[in-house]
N, C-alpha and C positions, 0 to 999 in steps of 0.2 A: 653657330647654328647651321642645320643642316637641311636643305631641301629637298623634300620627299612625293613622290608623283604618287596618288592613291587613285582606285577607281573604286568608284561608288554607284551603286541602282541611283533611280531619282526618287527614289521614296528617303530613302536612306540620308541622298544628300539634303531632301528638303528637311529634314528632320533636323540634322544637322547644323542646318544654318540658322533654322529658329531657336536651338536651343544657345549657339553664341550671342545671337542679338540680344538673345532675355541678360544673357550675363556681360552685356556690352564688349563680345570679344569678337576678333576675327575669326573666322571657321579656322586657319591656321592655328591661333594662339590655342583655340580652345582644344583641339585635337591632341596638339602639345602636352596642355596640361591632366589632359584624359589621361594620358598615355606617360605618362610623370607620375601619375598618383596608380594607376596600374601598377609599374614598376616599385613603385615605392612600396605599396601592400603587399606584392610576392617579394621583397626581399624583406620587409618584416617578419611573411610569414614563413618563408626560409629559417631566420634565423630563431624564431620563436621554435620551430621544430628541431633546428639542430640542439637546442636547448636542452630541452626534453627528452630528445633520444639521445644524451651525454647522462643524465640522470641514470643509476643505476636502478635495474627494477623492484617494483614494487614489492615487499615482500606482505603476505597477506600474515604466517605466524600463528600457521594454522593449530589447535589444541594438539599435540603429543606427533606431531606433525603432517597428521592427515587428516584432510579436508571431513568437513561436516558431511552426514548425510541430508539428502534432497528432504527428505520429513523435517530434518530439525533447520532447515535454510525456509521452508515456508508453512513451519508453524506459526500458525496467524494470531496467537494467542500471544505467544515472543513481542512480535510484532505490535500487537497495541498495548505492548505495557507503556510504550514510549510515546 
């Protein structure tokens, strides 16, 4: 473990220390584990993106290979057949 000096407003610390007491932690532990599950969710979401962008793009497969025109994308009649 590593000791780390933070400074804080006293709004911020007070805030701080009632939300460890609710979860029975020390303002240490609970910082820790803020900052634990921080890291955890960006490197999820790191790797959920590299994911994705290894995916080859989407191909849409358009009719004769060019795109609809805008009239038959919001004709509204298309639309509530479904």
């Amino acid at each position: 473990m590593k000791n780390v000096t933070i400074v804080l407003d006293e709004r911020t610390a007070a805030w701080l220390r009632v939300q460890a007491a609710k979860q029975s932690l020390s303002v240490s532990r609970f910082v820790g584990q803020m900052l634990h599950r921080q890291m955890t969710d960006a490197h999820r979401y790191d790797e959920a993106m590299r994911r994705f962008l290894s995916e080859p793009p989407l191909e849409f497969g358009w009719v004769g290979g060019r795109r609809p025109a805008r009239e038959a994308l919001h004709d509204r009649d298309t639309l509530r057949r479904y």
